[in-house]
N, C-alpha and C positions, 0 to 999 in steps of 0.2 A: 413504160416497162416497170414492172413492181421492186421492189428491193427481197429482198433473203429475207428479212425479215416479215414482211408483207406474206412473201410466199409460207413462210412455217408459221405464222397466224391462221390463214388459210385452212391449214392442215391441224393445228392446235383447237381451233374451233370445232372441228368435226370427232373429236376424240372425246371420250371420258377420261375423267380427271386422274391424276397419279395415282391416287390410291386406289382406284376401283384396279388394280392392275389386271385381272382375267380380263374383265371386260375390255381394258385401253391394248391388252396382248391381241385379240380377238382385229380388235379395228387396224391395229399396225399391219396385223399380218393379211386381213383387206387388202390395204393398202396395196399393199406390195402384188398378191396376186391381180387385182386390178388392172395395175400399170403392165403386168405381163400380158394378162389375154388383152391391151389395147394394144402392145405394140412387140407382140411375142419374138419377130424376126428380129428386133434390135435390145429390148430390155429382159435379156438372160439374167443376170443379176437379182433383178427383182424375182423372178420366178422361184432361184434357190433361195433367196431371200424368205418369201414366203412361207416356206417349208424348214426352216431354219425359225424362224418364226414361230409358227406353228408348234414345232417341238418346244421352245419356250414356256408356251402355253401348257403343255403337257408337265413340264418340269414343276411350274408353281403349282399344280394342282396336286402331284404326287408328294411334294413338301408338304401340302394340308396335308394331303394324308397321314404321313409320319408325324406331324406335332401331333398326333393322337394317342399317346403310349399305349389305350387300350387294343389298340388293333396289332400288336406287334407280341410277339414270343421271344422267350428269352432264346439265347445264341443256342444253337443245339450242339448239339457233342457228340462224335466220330464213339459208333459204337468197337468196343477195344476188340473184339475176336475178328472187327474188319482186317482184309490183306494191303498189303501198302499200294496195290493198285487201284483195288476200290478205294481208299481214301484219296490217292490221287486222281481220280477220276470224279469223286467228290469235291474237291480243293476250291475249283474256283467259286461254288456255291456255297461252301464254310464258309470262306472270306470274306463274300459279301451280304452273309449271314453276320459275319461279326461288325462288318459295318453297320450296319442299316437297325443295329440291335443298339449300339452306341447310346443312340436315344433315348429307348427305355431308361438304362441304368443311369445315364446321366440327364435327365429330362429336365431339369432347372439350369444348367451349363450348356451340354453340347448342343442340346438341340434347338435353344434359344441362340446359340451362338450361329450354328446353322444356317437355321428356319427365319429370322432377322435379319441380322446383319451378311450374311452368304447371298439370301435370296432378295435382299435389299440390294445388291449389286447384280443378279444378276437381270433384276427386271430395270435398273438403271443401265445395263448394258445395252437391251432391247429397246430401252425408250432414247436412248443416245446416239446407237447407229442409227434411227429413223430420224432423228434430228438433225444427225452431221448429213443423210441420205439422203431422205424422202423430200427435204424441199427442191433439191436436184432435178428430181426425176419427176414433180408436176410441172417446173418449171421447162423443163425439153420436153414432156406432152404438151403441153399449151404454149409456149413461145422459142422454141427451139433453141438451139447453142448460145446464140445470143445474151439469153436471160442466164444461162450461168459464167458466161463468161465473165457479166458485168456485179457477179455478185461473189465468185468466187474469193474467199481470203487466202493466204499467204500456205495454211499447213493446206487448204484442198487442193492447190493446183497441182502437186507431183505425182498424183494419182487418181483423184473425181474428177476435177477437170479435165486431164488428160486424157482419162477413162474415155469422156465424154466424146472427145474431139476423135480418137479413135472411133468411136462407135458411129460416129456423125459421117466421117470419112467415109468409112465400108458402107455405108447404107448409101451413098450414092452412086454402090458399085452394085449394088442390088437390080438392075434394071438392065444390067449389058450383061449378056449370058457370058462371055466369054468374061468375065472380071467379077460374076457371081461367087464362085467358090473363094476367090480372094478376098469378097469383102465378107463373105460368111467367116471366114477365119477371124478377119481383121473385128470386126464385132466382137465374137469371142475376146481378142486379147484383151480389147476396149472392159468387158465386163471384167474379165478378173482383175485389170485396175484398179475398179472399183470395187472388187475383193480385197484387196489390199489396202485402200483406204479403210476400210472398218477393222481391219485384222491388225494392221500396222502401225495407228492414227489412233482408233477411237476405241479399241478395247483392252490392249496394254495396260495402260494407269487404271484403271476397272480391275483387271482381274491382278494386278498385282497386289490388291487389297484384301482379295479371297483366302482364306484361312485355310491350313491342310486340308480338313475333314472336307472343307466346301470344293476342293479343288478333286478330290476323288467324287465326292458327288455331283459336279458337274461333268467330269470326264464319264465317268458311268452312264450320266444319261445323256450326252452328245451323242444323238444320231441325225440323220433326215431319211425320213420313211420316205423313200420314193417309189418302193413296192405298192403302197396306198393309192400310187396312182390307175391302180387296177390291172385285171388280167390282159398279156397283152403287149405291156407300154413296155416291157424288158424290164423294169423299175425294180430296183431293189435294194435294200436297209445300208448306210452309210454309218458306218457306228466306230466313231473316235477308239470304243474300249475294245471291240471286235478287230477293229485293223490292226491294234497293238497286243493285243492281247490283254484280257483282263486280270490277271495276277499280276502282268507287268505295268496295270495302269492302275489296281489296288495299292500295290508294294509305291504307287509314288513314282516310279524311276519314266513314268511319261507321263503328261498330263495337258491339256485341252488349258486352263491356263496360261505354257510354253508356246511362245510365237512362233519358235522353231518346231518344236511337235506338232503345233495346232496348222500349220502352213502344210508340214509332210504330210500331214490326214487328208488336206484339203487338197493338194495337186496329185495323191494317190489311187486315194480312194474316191471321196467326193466329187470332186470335177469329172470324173470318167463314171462316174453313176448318172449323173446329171447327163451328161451327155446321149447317155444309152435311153432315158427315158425321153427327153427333151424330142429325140430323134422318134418318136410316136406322136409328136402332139399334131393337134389337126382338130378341126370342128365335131365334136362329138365324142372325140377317144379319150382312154382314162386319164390323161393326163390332163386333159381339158374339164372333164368331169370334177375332178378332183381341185383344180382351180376354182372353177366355178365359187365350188362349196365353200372353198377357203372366203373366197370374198363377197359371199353372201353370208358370210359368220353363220354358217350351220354347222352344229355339233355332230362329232362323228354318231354313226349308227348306233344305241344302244348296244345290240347283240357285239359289233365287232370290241368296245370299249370294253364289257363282260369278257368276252374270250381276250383279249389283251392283258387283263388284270387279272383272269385267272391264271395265264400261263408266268406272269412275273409275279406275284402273292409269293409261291413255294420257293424262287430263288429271292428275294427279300427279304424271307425269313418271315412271313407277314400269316396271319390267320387267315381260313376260307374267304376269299370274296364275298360278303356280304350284299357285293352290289350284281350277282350275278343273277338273271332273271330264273327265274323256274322253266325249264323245258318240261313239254310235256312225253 
């Protein structure tokens, strides 16, 4: 039987190195969906994982974007004969007009502060939950409960391990119809277990190091697209700053950071979006389509990336999409 160690060499070999971070985001988030279409009935986890993931990858790219001051416009300004409803109905787009403008004006400060040390944690974050995670979960594909139980240390066991054994249980409840629905439950709790190991374990001391600015920019862009999963699958956008409101997650007073906010999003909103898509998956449908892609590291569709960037450009505060193709 291999050691923990053994097992995440395993998995360290197959990855590009720290720095190349797109590329090592691209292979984690593999990862992850991998392990769901091998074993979809029991590693739910993985699957939001994936997509959680995923968004990740979106996040670091949109950070290039922004260290680019040329691509950004200065904050614009409430024209004054506006009525206080249309400014209010403008409000939440100033706001994150004057974020995302921050940069420009301070481009040697904030946005190195940001763009560095922000996005420095938060692709440590990404590479830490697959470290405390993903040797887990080859270890229960290829040698079942056993190999984690005998590797398991001291902070996994109140929740991965646990997780695990739950999920082990109800899978052998899989096979008697009349005890199906119970272990499909019982799985379920098994995973958000293992929600809780990453939420509660290994990203606290991480994001407790995130700076203001970084902590409204990561809350702004925590979503998981699960609309993406195609037409169909019921899938649709989980978005940290949409559950709370975005004035109430600009202004600071919630934020994706807070283990207590970040936990209400997740048993909210998130878990019951997941659920609704998850509840389509099957050989061929979008939700499987959309795995697939994830763990064959193919980039989304040019055209959808274009219309995506051009419909966030105007609320960033950002210049025409440059990267939008020419229709004819």
């Amino acid at each position: 039987m291999r050691t923990k160690d053994e097992w995440k060499q395993i998995l360290e070999e197959t990855l590009p190195p720290k720095e190349e971070h797109v590329a090592r985001n691209r292979a984690i988030t593999a990862y992850y969906a991998k392990w769901y279409l091998q074993k979809p009935d029991l590693l739910k986890w993985a699957g939001m994982a994936s997509f959680a993931s995923f968004q990740v990858g979106v996040g670091l790219a949109l950070a290039a974007m922004l260290a680019a001051p040329d691509m950004m416009i200065t904050t614009a300004q409430p024209d004054k004969e506006e009525n206080i409803l249309d400014l209010a109905l403008k409000l939440p787009g100033l706001a994150l007009n004057v974020f995302f403008s921050i940069p420009v004006a301070l481009h040697d400060a904030a946005t190195r502060e940001l763009l560095r040390n922000d996005l420095d944690l938060i692709k440590l974050g990404n590479d830490e939950i697959f470290n405390d995670i993903g040797w887990a979960h080859l270890a229960y594909i290829e040698e079942g409960l056993d190999a984690i139980k005998a590797n398991a240390s001291e902070h996994e066991r109140e929740y991965m391990l646990r997780g695990f054994q739950i999920i082990d249980e109800g899978a052998k409840m899989l096979d008697d119809p009349e005890k199906r629905a119970a272990g499909e439950k019982q799985i379920f709790e098994g995973n958000i277990s293992l929600l809780r190991q990453e939420q509660l374990q290994t990203l606290p001391p991480i994001f407790a190091r995130v700076t203001m600015l970084g902590r409204v920019f990561s809350s702004v862009g925590s979503m998981l697209d699960f609309a993406s999963a195609g037409f169909g699958s019921g899938g649709r956008v989980s978005s940290f700053s949409f559950h709370f409101g975005n004035l109430t997650v600009i202004a600071g007073m919630r934020s994706i950071t807070n283990a207590e906010d970040r936990w209400e999003w997740i048993e909210q909103d998130m878990l019951p979006a997941w659920k609704q898509v998850e509840a389509s998956f099957a050989e061929g449908s979008g939700l499987h389509r959309r795995l697939v892609a994830m763990a064959n590291q193919e980039p989304a569709p040019l055209h959808q990336v274009a219309d995506l960037m051009n419909t966030l450009y105007p609320v960033l505060g950002m210049k025409a999409n440059p990267f939008a193709p020419v229709r004819a």
